[in-house]
LONU-846488 format. One line per 4 residues: number of its first residue (from 1); their letters; for each residue y, x, z of C-alpha. Coordinates in pm, 1 decimal, always signed. Example, Ala and Ser with C-alpha at 12.3 -4.5 7.8 and 13.67 -1.06 7.14 Angstrom:
2
1 = AS = -450.0:+1230.0:+780.0  -106.0:+1367.0:+714.0 .
END
This chain:
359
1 = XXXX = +0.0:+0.0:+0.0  +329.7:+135.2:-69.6  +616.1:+136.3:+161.3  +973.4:+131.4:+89.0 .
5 = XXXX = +1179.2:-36.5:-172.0  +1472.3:+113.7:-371.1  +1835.1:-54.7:-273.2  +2112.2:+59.3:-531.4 .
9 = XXXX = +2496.6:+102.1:-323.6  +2827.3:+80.1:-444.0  +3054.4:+444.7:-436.8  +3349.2:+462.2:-234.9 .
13 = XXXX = +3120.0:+384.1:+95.6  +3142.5:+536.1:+416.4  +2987.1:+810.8:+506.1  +2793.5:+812.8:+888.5 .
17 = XXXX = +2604.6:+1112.7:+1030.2  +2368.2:+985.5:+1304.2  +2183.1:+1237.1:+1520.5  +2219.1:+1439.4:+1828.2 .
21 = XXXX = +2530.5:+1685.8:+1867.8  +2444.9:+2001.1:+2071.3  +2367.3:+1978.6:+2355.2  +2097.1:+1981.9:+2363.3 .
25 = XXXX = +2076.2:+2270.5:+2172.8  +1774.1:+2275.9:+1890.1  +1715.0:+2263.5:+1542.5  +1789.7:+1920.7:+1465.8 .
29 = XXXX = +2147.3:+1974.6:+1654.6  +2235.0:+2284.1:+1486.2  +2143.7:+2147.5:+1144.8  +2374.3:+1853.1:+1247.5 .
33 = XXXX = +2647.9:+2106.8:+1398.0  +2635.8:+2302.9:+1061.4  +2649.3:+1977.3:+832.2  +2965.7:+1864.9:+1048.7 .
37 = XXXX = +3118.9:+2210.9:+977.9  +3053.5:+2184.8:+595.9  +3181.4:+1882.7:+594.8  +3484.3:+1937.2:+794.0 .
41 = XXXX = +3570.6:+2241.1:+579.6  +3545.4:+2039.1:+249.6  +3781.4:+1773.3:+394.9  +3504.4:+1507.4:+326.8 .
45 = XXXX = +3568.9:+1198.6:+561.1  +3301.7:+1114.1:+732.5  +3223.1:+960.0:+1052.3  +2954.4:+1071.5:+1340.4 .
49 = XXXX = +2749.8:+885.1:+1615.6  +2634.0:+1061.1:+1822.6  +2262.1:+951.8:+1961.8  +2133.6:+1164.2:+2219.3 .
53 = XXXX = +2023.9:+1146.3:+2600.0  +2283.1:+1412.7:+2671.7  +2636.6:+1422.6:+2558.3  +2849.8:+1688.3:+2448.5 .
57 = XXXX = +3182.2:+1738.2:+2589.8  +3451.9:+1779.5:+2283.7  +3688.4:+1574.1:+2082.3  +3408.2:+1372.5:+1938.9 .
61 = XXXX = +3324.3:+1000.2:+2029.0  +3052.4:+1020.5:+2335.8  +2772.7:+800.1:+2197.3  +2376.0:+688.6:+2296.5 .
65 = XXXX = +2130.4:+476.1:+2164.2  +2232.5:+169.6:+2329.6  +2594.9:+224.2:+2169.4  +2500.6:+303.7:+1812.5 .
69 = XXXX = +2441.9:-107.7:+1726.6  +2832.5:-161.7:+1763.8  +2934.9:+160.2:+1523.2  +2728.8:-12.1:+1261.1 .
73 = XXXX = +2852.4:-397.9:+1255.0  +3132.9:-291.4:+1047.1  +2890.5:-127.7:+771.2  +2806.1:-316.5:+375.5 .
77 = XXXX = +2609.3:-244.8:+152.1  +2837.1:+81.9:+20.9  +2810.9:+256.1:+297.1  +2524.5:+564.4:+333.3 .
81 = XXXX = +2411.1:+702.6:+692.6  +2185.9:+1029.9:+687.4  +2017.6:+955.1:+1040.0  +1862.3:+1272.6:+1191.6 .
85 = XXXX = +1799.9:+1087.4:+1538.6  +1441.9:+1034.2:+1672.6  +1481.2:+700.4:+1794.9  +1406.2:+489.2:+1487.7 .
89 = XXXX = +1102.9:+707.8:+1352.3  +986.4:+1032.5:+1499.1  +987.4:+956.9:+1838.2  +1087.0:+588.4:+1773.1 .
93 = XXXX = +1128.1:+347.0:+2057.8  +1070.2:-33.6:+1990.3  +1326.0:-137.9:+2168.8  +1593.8:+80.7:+1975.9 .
97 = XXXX = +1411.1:+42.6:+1681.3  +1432.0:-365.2:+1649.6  +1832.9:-413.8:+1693.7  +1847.5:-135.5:+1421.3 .
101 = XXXX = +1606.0:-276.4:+1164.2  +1767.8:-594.4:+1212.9  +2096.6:-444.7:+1129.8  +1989.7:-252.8:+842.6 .
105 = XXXX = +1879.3:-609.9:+696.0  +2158.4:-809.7:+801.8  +2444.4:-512.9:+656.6  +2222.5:-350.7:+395.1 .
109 = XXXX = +2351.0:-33.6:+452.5  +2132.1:+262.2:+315.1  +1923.2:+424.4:+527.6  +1830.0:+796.5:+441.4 .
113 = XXXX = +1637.8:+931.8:+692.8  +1626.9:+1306.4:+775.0  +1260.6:+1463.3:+883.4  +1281.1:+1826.8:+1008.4 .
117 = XXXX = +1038.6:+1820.4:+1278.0  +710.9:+1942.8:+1155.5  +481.4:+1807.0:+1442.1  +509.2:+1454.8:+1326.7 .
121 = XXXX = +200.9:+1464.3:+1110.0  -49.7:+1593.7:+1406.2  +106.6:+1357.8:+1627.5  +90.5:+1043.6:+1412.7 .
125 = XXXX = -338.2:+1119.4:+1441.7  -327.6:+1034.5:+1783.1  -65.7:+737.4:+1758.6  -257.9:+400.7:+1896.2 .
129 = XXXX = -305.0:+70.2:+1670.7  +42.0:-27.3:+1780.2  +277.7:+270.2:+1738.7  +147.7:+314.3:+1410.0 .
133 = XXXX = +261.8:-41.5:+1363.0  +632.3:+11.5:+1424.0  +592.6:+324.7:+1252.1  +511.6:+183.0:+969.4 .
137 = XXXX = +724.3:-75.4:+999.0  +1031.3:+204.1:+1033.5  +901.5:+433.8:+702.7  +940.5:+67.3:+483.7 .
141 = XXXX = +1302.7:+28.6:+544.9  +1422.5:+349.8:+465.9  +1568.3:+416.5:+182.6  +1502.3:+778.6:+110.8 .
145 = XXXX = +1441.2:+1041.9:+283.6  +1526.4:+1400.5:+343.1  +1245.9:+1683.9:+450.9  +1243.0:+2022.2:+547.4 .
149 = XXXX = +890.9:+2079.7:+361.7  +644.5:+1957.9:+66.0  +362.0:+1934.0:+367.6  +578.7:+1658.7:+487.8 .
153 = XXXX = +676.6:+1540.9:+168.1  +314.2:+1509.3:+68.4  +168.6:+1357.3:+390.7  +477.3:+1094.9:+377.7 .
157 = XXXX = +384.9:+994.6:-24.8  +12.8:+1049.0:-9.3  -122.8:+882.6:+355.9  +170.0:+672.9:+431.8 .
161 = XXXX = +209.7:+527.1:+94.0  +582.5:+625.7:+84.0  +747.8:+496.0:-254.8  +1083.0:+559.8:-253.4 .
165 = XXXX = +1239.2:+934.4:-358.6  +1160.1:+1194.8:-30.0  +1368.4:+1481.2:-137.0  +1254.0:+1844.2:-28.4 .
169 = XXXX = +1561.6:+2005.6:+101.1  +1480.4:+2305.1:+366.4  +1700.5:+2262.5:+661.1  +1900.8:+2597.4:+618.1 .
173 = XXXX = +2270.6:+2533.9:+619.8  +2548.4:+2809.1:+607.4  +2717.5:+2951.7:+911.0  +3039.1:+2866.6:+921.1 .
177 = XXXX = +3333.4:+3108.1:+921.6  +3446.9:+3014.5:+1249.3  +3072.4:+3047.3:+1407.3  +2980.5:+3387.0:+1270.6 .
181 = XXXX = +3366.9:+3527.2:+1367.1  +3261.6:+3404.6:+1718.3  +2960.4:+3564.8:+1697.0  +3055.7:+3913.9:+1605.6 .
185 = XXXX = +3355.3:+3878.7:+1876.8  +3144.2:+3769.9:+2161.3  +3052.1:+4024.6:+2415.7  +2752.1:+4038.9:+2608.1 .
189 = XXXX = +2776.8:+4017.5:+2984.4  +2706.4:+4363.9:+3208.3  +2337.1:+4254.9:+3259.6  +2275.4:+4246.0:+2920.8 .
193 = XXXX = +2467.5:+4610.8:+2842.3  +2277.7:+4765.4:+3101.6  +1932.2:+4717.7:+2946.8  +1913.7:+4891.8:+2567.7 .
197 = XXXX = +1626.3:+4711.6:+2444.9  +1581.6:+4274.6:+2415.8  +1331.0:+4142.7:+2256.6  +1521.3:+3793.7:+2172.2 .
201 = XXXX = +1313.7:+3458.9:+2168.5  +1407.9:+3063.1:+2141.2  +1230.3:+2738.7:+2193.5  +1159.8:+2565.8:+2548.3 .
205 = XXXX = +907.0:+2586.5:+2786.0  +614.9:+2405.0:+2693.7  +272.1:+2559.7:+2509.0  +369.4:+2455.5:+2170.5 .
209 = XXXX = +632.3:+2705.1:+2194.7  +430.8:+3065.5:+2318.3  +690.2:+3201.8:+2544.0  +380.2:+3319.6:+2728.8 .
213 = XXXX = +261.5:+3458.3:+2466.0  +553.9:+3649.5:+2400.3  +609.5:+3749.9:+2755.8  +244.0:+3908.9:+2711.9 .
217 = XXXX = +283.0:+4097.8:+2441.0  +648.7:+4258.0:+2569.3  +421.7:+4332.4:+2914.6  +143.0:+4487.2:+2724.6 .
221 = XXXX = +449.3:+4697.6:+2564.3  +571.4:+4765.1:+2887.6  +299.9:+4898.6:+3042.8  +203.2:+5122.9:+2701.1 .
225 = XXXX = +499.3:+5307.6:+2661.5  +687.7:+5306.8:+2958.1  +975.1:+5162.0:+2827.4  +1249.1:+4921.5:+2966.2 .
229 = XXXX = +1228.7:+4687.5:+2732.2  +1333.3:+4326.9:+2833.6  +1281.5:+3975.8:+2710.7  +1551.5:+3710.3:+2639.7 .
233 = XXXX = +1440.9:+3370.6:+2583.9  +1731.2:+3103.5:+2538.2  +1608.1:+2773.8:+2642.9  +1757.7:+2421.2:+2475.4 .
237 = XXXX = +1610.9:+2266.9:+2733.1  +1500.7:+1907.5:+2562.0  +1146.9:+1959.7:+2684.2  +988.8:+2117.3:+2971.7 .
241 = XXXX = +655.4:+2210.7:+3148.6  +695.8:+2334.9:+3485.9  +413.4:+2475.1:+3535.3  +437.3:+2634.5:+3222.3 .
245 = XXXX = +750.3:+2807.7:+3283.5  +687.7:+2890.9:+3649.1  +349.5:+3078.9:+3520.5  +539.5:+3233.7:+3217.4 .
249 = XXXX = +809.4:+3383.5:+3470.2  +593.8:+3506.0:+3749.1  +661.4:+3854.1:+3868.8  +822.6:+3931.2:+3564.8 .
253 = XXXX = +1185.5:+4025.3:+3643.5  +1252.6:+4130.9:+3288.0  +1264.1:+3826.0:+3159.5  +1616.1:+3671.7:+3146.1 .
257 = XXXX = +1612.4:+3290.9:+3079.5  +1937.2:+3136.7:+2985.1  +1975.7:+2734.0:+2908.5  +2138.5:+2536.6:+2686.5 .
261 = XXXX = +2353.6:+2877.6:+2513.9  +2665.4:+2726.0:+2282.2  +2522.7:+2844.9:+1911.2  +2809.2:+3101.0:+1828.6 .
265 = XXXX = +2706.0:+3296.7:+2169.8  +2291.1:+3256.8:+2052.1  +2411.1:+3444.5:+1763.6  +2574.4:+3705.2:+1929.6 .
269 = XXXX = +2274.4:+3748.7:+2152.1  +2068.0:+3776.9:+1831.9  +2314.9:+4039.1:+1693.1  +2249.6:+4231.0:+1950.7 .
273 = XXXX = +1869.7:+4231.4:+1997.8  +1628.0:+4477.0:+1887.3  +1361.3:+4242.1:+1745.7  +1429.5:+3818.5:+1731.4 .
277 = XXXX = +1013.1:+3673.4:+1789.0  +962.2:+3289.3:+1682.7  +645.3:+3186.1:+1892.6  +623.6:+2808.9:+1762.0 .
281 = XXXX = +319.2:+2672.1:+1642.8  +454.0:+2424.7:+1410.1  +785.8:+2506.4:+1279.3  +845.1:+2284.5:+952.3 .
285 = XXXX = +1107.6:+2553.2:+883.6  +1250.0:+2724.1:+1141.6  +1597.2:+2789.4:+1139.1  +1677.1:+3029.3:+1400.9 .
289 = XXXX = +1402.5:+3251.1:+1212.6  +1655.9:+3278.1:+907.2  +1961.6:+3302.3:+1137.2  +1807.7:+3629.8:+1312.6 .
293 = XXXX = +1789.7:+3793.3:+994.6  +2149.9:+3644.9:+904.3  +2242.9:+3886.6:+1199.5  +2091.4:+4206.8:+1074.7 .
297 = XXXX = +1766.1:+4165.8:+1289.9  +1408.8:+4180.5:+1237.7  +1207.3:+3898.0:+1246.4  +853.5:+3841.3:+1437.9 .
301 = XXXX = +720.1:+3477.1:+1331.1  +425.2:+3251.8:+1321.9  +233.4:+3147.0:+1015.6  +410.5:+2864.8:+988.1 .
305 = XXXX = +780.2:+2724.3:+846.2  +937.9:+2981.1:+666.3  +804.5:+3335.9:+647.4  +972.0:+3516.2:+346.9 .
309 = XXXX = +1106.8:+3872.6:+507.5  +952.9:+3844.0:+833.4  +631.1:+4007.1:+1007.0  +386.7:+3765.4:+1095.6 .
313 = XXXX = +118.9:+3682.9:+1324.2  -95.4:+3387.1:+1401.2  -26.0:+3185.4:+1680.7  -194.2:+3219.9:+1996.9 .
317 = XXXX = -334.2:+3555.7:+1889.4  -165.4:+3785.3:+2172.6  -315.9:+4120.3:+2051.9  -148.2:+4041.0:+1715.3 .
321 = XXXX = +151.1:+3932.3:+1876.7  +162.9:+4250.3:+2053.0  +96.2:+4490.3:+1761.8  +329.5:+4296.9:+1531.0 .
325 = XXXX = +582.1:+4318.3:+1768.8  +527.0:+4732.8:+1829.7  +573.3:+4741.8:+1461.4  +901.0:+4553.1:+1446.9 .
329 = XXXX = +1032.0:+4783.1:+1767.9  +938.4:+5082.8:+1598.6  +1189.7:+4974.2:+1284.7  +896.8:+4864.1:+1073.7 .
333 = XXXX = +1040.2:+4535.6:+823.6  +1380.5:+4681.4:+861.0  +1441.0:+4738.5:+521.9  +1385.1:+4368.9:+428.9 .
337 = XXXX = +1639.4:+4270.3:+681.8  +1928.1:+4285.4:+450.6  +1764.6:+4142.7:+151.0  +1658.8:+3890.0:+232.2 .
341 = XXXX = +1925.1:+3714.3:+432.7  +2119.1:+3755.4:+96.2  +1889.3:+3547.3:-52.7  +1856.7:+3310.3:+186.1 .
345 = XXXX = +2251.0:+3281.5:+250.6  +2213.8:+3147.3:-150.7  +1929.2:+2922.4:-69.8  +2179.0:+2792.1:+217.9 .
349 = XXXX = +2441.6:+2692.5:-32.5  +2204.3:+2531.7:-210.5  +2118.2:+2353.3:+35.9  +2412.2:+2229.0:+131.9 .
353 = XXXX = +2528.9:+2077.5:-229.3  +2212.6:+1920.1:-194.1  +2221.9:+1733.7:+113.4  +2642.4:+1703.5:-0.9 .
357 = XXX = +2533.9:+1473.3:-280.2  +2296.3:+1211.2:-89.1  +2595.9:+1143.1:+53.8 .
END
């Protein structure tokens, strides 16, 4: 059965970016963040709604889920939003998901619906008779959609019957001017000066994310060679395991943990690490992968999202971790640094005129 039907709009619509605006900080917010930026820089009017459990503190209009239904009365059939929230589809919630279907019928707005996260498809398999209902329900009302992979675009067109366009767009945007000048003018604080070697690693602390498997292989380095060499993980802070993160921690006062780190000062840190390691198991791109590489530094990554220029390792293999990771210390893969974050600052703009012309 196919889902989805086409709905034609008229030009001269408005324009509404949906989707959370860091914090918290994570893929999905810095895609969002960079999109704004674009936008804001092109003088293209446009408005944003912010949906997200936490709110951001800025000249912005603070928004949640249970506001969003009023921003949208006003909407016709003209007018385009690119939602990159969870609410109505990855991680919907019935009750958001209802008042919002019923508006999308009642206003016929259209509905383009941005997928970046790449654990959707393992998660769907253990979805119960009734989530995959309102799933289901959500994927026939959208209009198009917007992915970061052709894994996604595939599983969305070839299980879930999806008929309307999915367009493969990978979700790496350009810096800004404004964030990489903040970057290259931020200084690091004393604790960070005092230590000459960070390994560099973002996520959060649950399993998924193998900052225990990172914190092994910098101990294993440790203990080889003798060296100081410390481990920074920034932590967005959207999901957590205790447990997880007490046991990752323990005894190990060379990790530094920071939470929640505005993006132009995550780039600095990056600009000043030795090696940047991506421990996620399921990255359906990986953005902060490309962005280490944007800031001259090497790049330690799973099999999985994007892995052009980078040394890789399989996920959950520690020894490999480890070696990898002695490699990338040692300078090996710095001679693809430069390279390829050329070419990938030209896949960016690409991108972006892209994602510019759903719109």
């Amino acid at each position: 059965m196919k889902v989805g039907k086409r709905q034609g709009t008229q030009p001269g619509g408005r324009r509404i970016l949906l989707g959370p605006y860091p914090p918290p900080y994570g893929g999905v917010a810095n895609y969002l963040a960079a999109l704004v930026a674009a936008l804001d820089e092109k003088k293209t009017p446009f408005e944003l709604v912010i949906a997200s459990t936490v709110h951001r503190d800025g000249p912005h209009l603070r928004q949640d889920r249970r506001q969003v239904w009023g921003r949208f009365k006003g909407c016709g059939a003209a007018d385009v939003c690119l939602d990159l929230s969870g609410f109505f589809l990855e991680y919907l919630l019935p009750l958001a998901l209802i008042p919002w279907l019923v508006l999308k019928r009642w206003k016929g707005f259209r509905w383009v619906k941005v997928i970046l996260d790449g654990t959707l498809e393992g998660r769907y398999r253990g979805f119960g008779p009734l989530h995959r209902f309102w799933f289901r329900l959500a994927l026939s009302q959208v209009d198009e959609f917007v992915v970061a992979s052709p894994q996604t675009r595939n599983w969305l067109v070839g299980a879930q019957g999806v008929g309307v366009d999915v367009h493969v767009i990978p979700c790496l945007l350009p810096l800004s001017p404004e964030e990489v000048a903040r970057a290259k003018a931020f200084r690091p604080p004393a604790w960070f000066k005092g230590r000459k070697t960070w390994v560099c690693g973002i996520g959060v602390f649950t399993e998924p994310y193998g900052f225990d498997h990172v914190a092994r292989a910098v101990e294993a380095i440790r203990r080889e060679s003798g060296k100081d060499v410390g481990l920074l993980l920034l932590d967005g802070r959207f999901s957590r395991d205790e447990a997880y993160r007490t046991e990752t921690l323990r005894n190990r006062g060379w990790i530094k943990v920071l939470e929640m780190v505005p993006r132009p000062e995550v780039l600095g840190y990056l600009r000043r690490s030795r090696v940047f390691v991506r421990s996620f198991s399921q990255d359906s791109y990986g953005i902060s992968r490309v962005e280490a590489l944007w800031c001259g530094v090497p790049v330690v990554a799973t099999r999985s999202g994007e892995t052009r220029g980078m040394s890789l390792y399989d996920y959950g293999d520690v020894e490999g971790l480890t070696r990898t990771l002695r490699g990338a210390l040692a300078g090996d893969g710095n001679a693809q640094v430069g390279p390829w974050a050329r070419r990938y600052e030209r896949e960016a703009r690409a991108n972006l005129r892209r994602i510019l012309d759903l719109l």
